[in-house]
C-alpha positions in Angstrom: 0.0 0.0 0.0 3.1 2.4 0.8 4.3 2.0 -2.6 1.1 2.9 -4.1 0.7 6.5 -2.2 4.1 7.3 -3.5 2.4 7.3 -7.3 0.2 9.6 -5.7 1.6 13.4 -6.5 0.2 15.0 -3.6 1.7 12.3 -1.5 5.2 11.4 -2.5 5.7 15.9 -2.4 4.6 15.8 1.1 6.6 12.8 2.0 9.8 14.6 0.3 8.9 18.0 2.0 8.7 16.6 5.3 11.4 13.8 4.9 13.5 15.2 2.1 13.5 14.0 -1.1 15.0 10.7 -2.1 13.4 9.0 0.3 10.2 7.2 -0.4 12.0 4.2 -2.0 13.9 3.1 0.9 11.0 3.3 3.2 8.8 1.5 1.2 11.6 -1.6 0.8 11.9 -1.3 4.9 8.1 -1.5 5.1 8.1 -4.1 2.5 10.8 -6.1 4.6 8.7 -5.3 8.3 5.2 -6.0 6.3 3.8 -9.1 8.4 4.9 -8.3 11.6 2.8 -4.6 11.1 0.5 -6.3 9.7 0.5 -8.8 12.9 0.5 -5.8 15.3 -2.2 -3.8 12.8 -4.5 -6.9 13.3 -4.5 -7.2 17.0 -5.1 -3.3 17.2 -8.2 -3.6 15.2 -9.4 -6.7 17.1 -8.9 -5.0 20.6 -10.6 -1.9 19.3 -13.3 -3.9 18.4 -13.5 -5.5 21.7 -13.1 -2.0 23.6 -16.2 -0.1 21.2 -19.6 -0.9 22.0 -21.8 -3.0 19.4 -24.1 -0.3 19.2 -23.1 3.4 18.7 -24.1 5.6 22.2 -25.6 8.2 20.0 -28.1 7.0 17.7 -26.9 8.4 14.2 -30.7 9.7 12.8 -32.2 10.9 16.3 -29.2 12.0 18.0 -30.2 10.7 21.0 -28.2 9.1 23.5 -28.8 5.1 23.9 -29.1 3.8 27.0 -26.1 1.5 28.1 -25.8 -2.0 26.9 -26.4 -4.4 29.5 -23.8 -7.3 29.9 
C-alpha cells in the first residue's frame, strides 16, 4: 500500500517535503521487509478496538439521541 501512495503526487511531495526528497524508496523496501509483523501488530489493534467499542453506537446516528447503556 506504501508503494502505491508514492504514485500519488500529492503524497510522494509531502513525504519529500517533510522527509527530504530521495526518500520514499527506501521506506517503502523497509516496510516491505517489516510487512507481516505490522500487519500482525495492525491486526490485533483492530481486534482489541473492536473489543473495547460498543456493538451499538451511544448516539443513535438519525435521532441524535443518546442510547441507553448496553447491558452485559
Amino acid at each position: 500500500m506504501a508503494e502505491e501512495w508514492t504514485r500519488v503526487p500529492s503524497y510522494a511531495d509531502a513525504l519529500a517535503q517533510v522527509l527530504g526528497p530521495g526518500v520514499a524508496t527506501p521506506r517503502v523496501a523497509k516496510l516491505a521487509d517489516h510487512a507481516e509483523e505490522l500487519r500482525v501488530h495492525g491486526r490485533r489493534m483492530f481486534e482489541r478496538w473492536l473489543e473495547l467499542v460498543p456493538a451499538e453506537p451511544a448516539v443513535h446516528l438519525t435521532t441524535g439521541r443518546l442510547s441507553p447503556p448496553a447491558l452485559g
